[in-house]
C-alpha positions in Angstrom: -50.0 -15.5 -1.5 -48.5 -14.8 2.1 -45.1 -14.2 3.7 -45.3 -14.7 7.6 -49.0 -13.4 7.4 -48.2 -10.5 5.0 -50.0 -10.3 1.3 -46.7 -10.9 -1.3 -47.5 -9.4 -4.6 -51.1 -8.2 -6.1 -49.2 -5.5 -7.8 -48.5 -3.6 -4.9 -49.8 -2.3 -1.5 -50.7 1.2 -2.8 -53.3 -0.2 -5.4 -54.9 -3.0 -2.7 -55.0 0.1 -0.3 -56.9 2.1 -2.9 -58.7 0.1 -4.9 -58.6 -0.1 -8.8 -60.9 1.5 -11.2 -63.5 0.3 -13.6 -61.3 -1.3 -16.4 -61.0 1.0 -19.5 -61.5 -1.0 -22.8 -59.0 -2.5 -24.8 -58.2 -1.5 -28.1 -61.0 -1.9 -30.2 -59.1 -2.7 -33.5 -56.8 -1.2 -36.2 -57.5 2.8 -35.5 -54.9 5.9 -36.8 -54.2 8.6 -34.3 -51.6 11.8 -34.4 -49.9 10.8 -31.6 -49.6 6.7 -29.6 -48.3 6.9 -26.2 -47.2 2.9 -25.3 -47.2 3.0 -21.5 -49.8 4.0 -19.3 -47.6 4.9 -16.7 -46.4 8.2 -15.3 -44.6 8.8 -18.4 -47.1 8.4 -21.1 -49.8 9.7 -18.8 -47.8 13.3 -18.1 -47.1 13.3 -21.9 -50.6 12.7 -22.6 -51.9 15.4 -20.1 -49.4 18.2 -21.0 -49.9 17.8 -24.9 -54.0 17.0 -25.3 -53.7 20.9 -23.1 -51.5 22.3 -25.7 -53.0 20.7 -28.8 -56.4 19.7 -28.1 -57.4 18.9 -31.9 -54.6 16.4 -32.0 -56.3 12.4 -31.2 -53.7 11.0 -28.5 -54.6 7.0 -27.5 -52.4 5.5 -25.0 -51.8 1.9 -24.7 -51.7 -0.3 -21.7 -50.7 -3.5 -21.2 -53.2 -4.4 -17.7 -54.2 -0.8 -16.3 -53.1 2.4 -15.6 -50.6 2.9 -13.4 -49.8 -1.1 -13.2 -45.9 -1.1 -13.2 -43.3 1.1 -11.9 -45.9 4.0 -11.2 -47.9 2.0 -9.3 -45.7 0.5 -7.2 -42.7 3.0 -6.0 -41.7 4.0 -2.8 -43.4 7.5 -3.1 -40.8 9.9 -3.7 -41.2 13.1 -5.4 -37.5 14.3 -5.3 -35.3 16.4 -7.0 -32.5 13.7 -8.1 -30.6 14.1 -11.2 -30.8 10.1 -12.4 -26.9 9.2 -13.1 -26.0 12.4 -11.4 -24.9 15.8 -12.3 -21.0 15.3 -13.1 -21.8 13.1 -15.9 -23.4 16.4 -18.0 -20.7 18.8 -16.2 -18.5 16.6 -18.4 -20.8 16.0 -21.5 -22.5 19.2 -21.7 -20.7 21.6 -19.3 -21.1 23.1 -15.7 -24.3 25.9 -16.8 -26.3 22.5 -18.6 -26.0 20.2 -15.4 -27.1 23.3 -13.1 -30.0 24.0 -15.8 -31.2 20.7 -14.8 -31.0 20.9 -11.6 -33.3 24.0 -11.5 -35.6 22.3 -13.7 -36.2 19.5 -11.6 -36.6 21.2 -8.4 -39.3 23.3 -10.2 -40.5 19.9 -11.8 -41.2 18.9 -7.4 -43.3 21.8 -7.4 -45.2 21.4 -10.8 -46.2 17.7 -9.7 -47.7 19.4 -6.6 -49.3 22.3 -8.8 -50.9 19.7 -11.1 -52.5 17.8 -8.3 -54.0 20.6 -6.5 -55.5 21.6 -10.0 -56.8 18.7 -10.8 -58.3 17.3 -7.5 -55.8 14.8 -7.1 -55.1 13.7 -3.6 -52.0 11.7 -3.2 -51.2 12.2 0.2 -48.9 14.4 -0.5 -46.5 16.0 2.1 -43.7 18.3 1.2 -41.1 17.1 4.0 -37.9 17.0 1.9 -35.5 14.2 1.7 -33.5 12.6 4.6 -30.3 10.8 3.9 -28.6 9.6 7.0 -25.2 7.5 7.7 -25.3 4.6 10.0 -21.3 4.4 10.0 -18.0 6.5 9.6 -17.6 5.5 6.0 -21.1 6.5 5.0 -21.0 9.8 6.7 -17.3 10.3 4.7 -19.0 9.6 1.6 -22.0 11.3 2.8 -20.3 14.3 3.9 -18.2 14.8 0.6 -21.1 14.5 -1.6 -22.9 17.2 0.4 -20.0 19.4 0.2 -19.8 19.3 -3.4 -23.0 19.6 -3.9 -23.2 22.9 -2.1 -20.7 24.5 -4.3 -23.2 24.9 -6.9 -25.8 26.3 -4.8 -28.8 25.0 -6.4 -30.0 22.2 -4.1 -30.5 23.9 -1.1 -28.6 21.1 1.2 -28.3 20.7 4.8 -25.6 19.1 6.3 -26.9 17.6 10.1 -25.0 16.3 12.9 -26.2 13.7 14.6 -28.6 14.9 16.8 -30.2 17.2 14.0 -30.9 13.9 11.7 -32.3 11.9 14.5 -34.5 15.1 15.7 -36.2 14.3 12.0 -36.2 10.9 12.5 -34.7 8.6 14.6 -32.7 5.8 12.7 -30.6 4.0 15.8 -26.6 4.6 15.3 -27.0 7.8 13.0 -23.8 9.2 12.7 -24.7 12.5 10.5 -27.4 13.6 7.9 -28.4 15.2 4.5 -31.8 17.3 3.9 -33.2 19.5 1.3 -36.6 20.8 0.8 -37.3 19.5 -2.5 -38.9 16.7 -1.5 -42.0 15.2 -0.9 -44.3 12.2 0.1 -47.0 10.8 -2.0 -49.1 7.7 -2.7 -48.4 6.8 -5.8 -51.1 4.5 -6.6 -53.4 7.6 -6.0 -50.7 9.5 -8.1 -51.6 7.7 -11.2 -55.2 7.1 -11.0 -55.8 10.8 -11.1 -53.9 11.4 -13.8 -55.4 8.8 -15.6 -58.7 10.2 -14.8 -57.4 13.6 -15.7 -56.1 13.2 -19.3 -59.2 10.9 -20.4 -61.1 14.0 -19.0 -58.8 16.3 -21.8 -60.2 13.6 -24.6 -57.8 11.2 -24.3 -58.2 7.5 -25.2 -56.0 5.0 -22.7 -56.4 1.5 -23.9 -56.3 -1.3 -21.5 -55.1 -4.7 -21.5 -53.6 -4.2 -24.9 -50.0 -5.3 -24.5 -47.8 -3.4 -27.6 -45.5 -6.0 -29.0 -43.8 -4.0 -31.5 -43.0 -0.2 -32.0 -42.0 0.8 -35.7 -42.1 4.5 -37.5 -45.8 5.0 -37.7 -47.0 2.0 -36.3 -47.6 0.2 -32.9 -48.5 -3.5 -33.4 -51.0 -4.5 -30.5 -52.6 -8.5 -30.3 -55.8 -6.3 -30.5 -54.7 -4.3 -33.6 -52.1 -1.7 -35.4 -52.5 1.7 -34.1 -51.1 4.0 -37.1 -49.8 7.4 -35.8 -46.9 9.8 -37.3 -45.4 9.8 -33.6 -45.1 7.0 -31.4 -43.8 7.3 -28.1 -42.4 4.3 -26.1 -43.0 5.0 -22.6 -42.5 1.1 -21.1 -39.6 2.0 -18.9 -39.4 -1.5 -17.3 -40.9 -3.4 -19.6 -38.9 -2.1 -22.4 -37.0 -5.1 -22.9 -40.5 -7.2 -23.5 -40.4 -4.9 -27.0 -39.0 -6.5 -30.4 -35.6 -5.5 -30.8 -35.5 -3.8 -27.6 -34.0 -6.5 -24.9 -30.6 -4.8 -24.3 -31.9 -1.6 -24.5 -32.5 -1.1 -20.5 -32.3 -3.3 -18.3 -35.2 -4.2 -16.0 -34.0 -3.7 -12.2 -35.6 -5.1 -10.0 -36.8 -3.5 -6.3 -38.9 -4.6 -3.5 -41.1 -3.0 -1.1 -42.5 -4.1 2.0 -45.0 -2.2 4.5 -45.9 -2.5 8.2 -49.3 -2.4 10.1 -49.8 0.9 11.4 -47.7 1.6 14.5 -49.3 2.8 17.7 -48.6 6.4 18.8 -45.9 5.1 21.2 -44.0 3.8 18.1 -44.2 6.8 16.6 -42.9 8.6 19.9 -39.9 7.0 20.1 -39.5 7.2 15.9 -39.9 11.1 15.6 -40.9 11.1 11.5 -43.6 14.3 12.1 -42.3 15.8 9.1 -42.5 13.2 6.7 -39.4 13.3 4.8 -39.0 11.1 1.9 -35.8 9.0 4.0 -32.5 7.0 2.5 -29.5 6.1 3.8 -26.0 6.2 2.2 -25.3 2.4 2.0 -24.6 1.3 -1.8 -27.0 -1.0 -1.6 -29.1 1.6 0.1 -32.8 1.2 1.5 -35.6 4.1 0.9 -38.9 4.5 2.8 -41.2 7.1 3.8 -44.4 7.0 6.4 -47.7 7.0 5.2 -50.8 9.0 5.6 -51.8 5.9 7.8 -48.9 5.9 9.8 -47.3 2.9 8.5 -43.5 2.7 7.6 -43.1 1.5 3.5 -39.1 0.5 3.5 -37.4 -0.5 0.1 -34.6 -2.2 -1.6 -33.2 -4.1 -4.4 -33.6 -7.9 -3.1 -33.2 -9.7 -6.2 -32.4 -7.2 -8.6 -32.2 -8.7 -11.7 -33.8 -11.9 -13.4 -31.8 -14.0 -16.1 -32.9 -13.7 -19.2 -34.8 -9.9 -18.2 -37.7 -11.6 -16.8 -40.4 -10.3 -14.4 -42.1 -11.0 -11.7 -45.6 -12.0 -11.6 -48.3 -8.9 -10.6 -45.7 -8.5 -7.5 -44.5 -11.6 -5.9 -41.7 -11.2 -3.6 -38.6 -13.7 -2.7 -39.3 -14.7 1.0 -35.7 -14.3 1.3 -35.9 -10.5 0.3 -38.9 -9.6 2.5 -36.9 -10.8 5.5 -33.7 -8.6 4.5 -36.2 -5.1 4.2 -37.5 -6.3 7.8 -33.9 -7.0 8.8 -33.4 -3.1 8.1 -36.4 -2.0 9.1 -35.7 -3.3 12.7 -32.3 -2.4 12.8 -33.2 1.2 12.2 -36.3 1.7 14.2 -36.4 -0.9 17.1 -39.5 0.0 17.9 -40.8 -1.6 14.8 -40.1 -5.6 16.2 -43.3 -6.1 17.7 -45.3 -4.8 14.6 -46.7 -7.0 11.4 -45.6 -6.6 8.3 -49.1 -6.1 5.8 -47.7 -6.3 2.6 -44.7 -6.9 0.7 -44.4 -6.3 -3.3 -41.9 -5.9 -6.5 -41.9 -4.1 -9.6 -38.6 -3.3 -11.8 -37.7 0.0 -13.2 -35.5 0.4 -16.0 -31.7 0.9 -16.4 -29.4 2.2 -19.5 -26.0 1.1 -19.6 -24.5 4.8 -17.9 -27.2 4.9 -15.4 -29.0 7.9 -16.7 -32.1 8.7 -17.9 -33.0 10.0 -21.2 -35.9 12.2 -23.3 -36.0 12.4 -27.2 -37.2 12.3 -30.5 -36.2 11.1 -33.9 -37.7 13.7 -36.9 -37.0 11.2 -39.0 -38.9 8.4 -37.5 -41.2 10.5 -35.6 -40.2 7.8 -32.7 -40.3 9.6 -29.2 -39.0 8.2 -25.4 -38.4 8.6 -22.4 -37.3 7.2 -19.2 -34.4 5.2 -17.6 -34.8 6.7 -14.5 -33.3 4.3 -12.2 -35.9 4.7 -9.9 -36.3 8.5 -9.5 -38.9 8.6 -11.8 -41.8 10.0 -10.3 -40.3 13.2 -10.9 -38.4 13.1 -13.9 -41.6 11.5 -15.8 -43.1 15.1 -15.0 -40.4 16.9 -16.7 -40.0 14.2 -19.6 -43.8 15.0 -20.8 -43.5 18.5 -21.0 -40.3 18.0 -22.5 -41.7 15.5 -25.1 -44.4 17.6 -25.6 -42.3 20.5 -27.0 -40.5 18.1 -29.3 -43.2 16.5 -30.4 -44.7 20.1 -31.1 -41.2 21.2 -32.6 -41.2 23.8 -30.1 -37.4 24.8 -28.8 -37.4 25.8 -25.9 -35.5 25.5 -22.4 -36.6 22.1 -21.9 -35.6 21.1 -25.8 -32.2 22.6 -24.7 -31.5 20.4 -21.3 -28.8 17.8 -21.6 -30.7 14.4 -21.1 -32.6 15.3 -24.3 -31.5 12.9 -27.2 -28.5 11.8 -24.9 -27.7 8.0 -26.2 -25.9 5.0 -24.9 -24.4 1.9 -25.8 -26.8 -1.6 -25.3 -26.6 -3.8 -22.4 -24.5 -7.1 -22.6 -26.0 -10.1 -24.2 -26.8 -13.1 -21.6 -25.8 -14.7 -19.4 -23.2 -11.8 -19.1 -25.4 -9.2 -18.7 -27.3 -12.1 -15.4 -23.2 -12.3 -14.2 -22.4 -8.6 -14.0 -25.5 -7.8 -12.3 -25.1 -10.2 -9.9 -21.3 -9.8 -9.5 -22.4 -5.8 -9.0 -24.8 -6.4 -6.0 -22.9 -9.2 -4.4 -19.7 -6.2 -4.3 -21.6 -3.5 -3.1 -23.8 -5.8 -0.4 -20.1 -6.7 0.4 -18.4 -3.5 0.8 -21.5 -2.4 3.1 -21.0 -5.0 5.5 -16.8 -4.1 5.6 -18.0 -0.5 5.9 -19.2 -1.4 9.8 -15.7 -1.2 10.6 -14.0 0.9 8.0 -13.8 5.1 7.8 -14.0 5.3 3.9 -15.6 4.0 1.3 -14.8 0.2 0.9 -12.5 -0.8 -2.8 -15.3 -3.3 -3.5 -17.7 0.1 -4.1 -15.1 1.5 -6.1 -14.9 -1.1 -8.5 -18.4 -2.2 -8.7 -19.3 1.5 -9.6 -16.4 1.3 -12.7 -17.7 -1.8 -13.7 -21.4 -0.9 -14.0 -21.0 2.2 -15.7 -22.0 4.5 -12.7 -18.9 5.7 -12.2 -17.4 6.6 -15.8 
C-alpha cells in the first residue's frame, strides 16, 4: 500500500530498512517449562535475557504471536530516555518523595544499562547518546515548559537544562522556538535492530522464542496457545498493546494508538540549515505533542497519535496508516523544518502501545498465582522494558532487592470503561487537547481545554 508514493504499513520502516530474520518455529505442541514469557517484545525479551543469566538451569520459552520484535518494539520512534511513565508526583504522593527520586535514579542508570547490554552483546542499534530535546513553539508551551523544568530541577536527579532560544535552535533548529529543555539521559536507536539482537542474544543463553503462536489465554500455570498449552509455575504477560486481545483482559489497558512517518534522506544542505549534529532524541511541549529523532541515514522519523484509539480496541493491520494522519505528521514536519518541503516522505507506519487507566506503568508478581507483568508504558517503553526484566527477574527469583522495593512494583489500577464509553472519552480527550493546542498560538498559559482533558483521563489525578 502507498500514500503519495510512500510505503503505509509492513509493520514499520525500521524492520523493511533491516530486514527480518529466518522465522523461528512455532510452538511445537503441549510442552511444560519453569518460566513462559507471552510477548516477544522488549519486555519478555529483557526478562528472558536477564533471568536465563541468573538461572541458567531454569527452561524459559517465549511466545510470539508473528516475530520478534513485531509490535510496539519494533516500531517506536527510537527513544531511549529516562521518562518516569505517568510522572514522578504520582509516587511523591503514593509512595513518598525518597521512592519517586529512587526511580528516577534507576531509570537513568536503566539509559546506560541498555547501552552496556548492546556493546556486550554485539548489538548495533545505531545508537547515539544525544539526550533529549523538548522545545516550545509558543508562549504557553514555554510557560508550561518552563515550570516543569523548574520543578524538576529541585530534585536534582535529572540533570535538566533550561535553553533560551538561541541555545535550543543551536541543537536543532525547529522554526518559531521560543525556549528549550535538554538532559543527557537520552539516546537514539533503531529499534528494529534493538530487538533482533536481543532476540538473537537470549536464544544464544538457551532460550526457546516461539513464533507465530498467538496466546489466547493466560491462567495460573498455564498459557493456552492454537498450537498447544505451555504449562509453567510462572507465566508472564508481556503483550503490552495487545493485552486487550487476552481473555478477560479488554479493559485492562487500553491500546493507543501512534503513527510514524519517515522522509527520504535529506541532502547536506537540508541538514545545514536543520543543525541536528548531536542527535537528540527531540519533542515538543504541545499536548498532543510530536516526537522524532534523525537516523543513522540522515532521515527525519516524526511521530504522533493520529487516530489514537479504535472502537471496540481494535488494531491496525501489520501497520497501515490513515491518509488523513500521514498528512498531519508532514503538516508538522514542514512547519518545523522548512527545509523538509521539497523532500519525499519513504514510509509511514502504526503500532499501539498500551495504556492503564492512571497513565502509569506497572511491574509485578502474584505468589499466589505465580502470574507476572509488566508494562503500560505509554510509550516510553524502550527503557522501562529494561528495568522491568531485571525487576521481574528478582521477583520471579524471590530476591528483594532495590528494584523489588521501587514504587511501580505491584502498583494496581482500576479497569478501563466498557464501550462505546471507553471510544467517546478517548476521542472527546484528543479532540480537547488538539483544541487547546491550536488556542495556545495565541494564548500565554496553558489553555482550560488541557486542564480538563488531563482530569478526565486520569493523567492529572
Amino acid at each position: 500500500m502507498t500514500t503519495n508514493g510512500a510505503v503505509n504499513g509492513r509493520v514499520s520502516f525500521w524492520w523493511e530498512q533491516r530486514g527480518r530474520d529466518a522465522p523461528r518455529p512455532p510452538l511445537p505442541g503441549p510442552i511444560s517449562a519453569d518460566v513462559c514469557i507471552v510477548g516477544a517484545g522488549y519486555t519478555g525479551l529483557w526478562t528472558a535475557y536477564y533471568l536465563k543469566r541468573a538461572a541458567p538451569e531454569r527452561r524459559v520459552v517465549v511466545l510470539e504471536q508473528r516475530f520478534a520484535g513485531f509490535g510496539a518494539s519494533g516500531r517506536n520512534g527510537g527513544w531511549l530516555t529516562n521518562s518516569i511513565t505517568g510522572g514522578r508526583e504520582r509516587y511523591v504522593r503514593s509512595h513518598g518523595a525518597d521512592a519517586a527520586h529512587r526511580l528516577q535514579v534507576a531509570l537513568n542508570d536503566t539509559v546506560d544499562e541498555v547501552v552496556r547490554v548492546g556493546a556486550a552483546e554485539g548489538i548495533d542499534a545505531d545508537v547515539v547518546r544525544g539526550g533529549e530535546l523538548t522545545v516550545a513553539t509558543n508562549a504557553a508551551q514555554l510557560h508550561r515548559l518552563r515550570a516543569a523544568a523548574e520543578a524538576e530541577l529541585r530534585w536534582g536527579d535529572t540533570d535538566l537544562q533550561i535553553l533560551g532560544a538561541a541555545q535550543a535552535r543551536e541543537r536543532v533548529d525547529v522554526a518559531g522556538t521560543q525556549g528549550g529543555v535538554w538532559h543527557p539521559h537520552a539516546a537514539r536507536i533503531h529499534p528494529a535492530k534493538l530487538a533482533a539482537g536481543l532476540a538473537r542474544a537470549v536464544c544464544a543463553l538457551g532460550v526457546e522464542i516461539f513464533e507465530d503462536t498467538p496466546a489466547t489465554a493466560i491462567a495460573p500455570g498455564r498459557v493456552t496457545t492454537p498450537r498447544g498449552v505451555v504449562e509453567a509455575p510462572f507465566v508472564v504477560r508481556g503483550t503490552e498493546g495487545f493485552t486487550a486481545r487476552l481473555a478477560g483482559e479488554r479493559r485492562t489497558w487500553l491500546p493507543m494508538n501512534s503513527s510514524l512517518m519517515v522522509t527520504a534522506p535529506l541532502p547536506d544542505r537540508a541538514w545545514r540549515e536543520i543543525g541536528w549534529a548531536g542527535c537528540e532524541v527531540l519533542g515538543d511541549a504541545a499536548h498532543a505533542y510530536v516526537y522524532a529523532q534523525r537516523t543513522a541515514d540522515d532521515r527525519i522519523a516524526l511521530g504522533g497519535r493520529g487516530v489514537p484509539y479504535r472502537f471496540g480496541s481494535r488494531h491496525d493491520v501489520d501497520g497501515a496508516t490513515p491518509a488523513s494522519t500521514v498528512r498531519g505528521l508532514l503538516q508538522v514536519l514542514h512547519r518545523f523544518f522548512p527545509a523538509t518541503r521539497s523532500i519525499a516522505v519513504d514510509h509511514a507506519w502504526s503500532g499501539v502501545l498500551g495504556v492503564p487507566r492512571d497513565w502509569s506503568a506497572t511491574v509485578g508478581l502474584d505468589p499466589a498465582t505465580g502470574l507476572a507483568w509488566a508494562g503500560g508504558y505509554v510509550g516510553t517503553g524502550v527503557a522501562a522494558t529494561n528495568l522491568a526484566g531485571r525487576t521481574l527477574v528478582d521477583l520471579l527469583l524471590g530476591r528483594a532487592t532495590l528494584l523489588t522495593d521501587l514504587p511501580w512494583v505491584n502498583h494496581r489500577v482500576r479497569r478501563w470503561e466498557p464501550e462505546p464509553l471507553r471510544w467517546l472519552g478517548v476521542r472527546a480527550l484528543y479532540t480537547a487537547y488538539r483544541a487547546a493546542d491550536r488556542a495556545e498560538r495565541t494564548r500565554h498559559s496553558t489553555s482550560p481545554l488541557a486542564t480538563v482533558a488531563d482530569l478526565i483521563s486520569g493523567r492529572g489525578h
